[in-house]
C-alpha positions in Angstrom: 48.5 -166.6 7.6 51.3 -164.0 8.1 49.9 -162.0 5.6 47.1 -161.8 7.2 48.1 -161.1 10.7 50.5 -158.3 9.4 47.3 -156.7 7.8 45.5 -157.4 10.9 47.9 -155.5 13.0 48.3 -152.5 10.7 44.4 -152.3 10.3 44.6 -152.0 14.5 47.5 -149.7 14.7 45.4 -147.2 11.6 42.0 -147.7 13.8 43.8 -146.9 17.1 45.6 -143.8 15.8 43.0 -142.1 14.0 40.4 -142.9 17.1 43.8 -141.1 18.6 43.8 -138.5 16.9 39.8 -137.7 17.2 40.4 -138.1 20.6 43.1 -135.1 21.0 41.0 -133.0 19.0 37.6 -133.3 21.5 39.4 -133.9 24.7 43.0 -132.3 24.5 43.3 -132.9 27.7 44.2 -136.9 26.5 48.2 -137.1 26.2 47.8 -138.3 22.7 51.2 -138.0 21.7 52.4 -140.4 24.2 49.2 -143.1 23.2 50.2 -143.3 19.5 53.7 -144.0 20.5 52.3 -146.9 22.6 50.0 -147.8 20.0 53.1 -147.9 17.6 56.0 -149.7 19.6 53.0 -151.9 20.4 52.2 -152.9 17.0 55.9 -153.3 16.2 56.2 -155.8 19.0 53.4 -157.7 18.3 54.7 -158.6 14.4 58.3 -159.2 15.7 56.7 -161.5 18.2 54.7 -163.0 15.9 57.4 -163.6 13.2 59.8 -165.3 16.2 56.4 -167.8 17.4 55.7 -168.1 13.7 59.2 -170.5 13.6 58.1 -172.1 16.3 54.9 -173.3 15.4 56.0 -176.5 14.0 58.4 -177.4 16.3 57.1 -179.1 20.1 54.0 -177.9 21.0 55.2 -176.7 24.7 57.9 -174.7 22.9 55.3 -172.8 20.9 53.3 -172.2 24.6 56.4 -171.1 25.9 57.1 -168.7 23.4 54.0 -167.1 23.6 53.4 -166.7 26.9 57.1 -164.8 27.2 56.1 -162.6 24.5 53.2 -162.1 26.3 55.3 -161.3 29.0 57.6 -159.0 27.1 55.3 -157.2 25.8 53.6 -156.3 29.4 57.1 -155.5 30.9 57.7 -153.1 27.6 54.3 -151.4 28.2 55.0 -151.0 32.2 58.5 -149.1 30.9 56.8 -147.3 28.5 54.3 -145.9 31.5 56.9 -145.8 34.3 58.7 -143.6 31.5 55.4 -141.5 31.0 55.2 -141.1 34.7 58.5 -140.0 35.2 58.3 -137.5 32.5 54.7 -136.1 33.0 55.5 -135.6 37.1 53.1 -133.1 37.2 50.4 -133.6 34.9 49.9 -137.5 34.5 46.2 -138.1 32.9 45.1 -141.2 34.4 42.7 -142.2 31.6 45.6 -141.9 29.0 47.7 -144.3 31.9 44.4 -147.1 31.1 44.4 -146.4 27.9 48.1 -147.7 27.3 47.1 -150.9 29.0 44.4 -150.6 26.7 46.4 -150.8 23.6 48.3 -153.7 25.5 45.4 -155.8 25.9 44.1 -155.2 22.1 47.5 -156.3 21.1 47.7 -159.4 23.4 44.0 -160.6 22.2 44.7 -160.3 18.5 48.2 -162.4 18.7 46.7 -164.4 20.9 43.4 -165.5 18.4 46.0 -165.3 15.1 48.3 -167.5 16.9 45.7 -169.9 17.6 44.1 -170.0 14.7 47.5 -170.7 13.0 48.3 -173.4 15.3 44.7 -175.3 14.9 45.5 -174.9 11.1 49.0 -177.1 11.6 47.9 -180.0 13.6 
């Protein structure tokens, strides 16, 4: 199963930057630099999270619950930095639509862990 999330994720993180990257070139008005380093710290997050609940899965159920809902959690409060930070930086030009499109990548992110770890759980009880 870890195998198979880590290709998971990497499949997303490819998909996400090449749609990036199309993006930029058809609407350069998109702040795509600052999306694929979303996309990546992201994608990083989600298999460090994912190795940390993978430990976890046989030990108490609740403990496993916890675990994912605070890296749920951390990974929110990383991608509100990561925009505050993109705010504070882009004062003058912020592109909403590239602002959604972070929480965007968030959400993508949360739903996949969320299904693998699931899936992974239902497979040890």
């Amino acid at each position: 199963m870890k195998r198979q999330f880590v290709v998971v994720t990497l499949v997303i993180l490819l998909v996400l930057d090449v749609s990036f990257r199309i993006l930029g070139r058809q609407a350069p008005e998109y702040h795509t630099t600052a999306l694929e380093i979303a996309n990546i710290v992201m994608a990083a997050l989600t298999l460090a999270v994912f190795a940390l609940m993978n430990k976890q899965i046989d030990n108490r159920p609740n403990a496993f619950v916890r675990g994912v809902y605070s890296g749920s959690l951390l990974r929110l409060m990383v991608c509100m930095v990561g925009i505050l930070a993109y705010v504070v930086i882009n004062k003058s030009k912020i592109h909403k639509p590239s602002v959604f499109i972070m929480f965007g990548i968030y959400a993508v992110y949360s739903a996949t862990e969320t299904v693998m770890l699931s899936r992974t759980a239902k497979r040890n009880n």
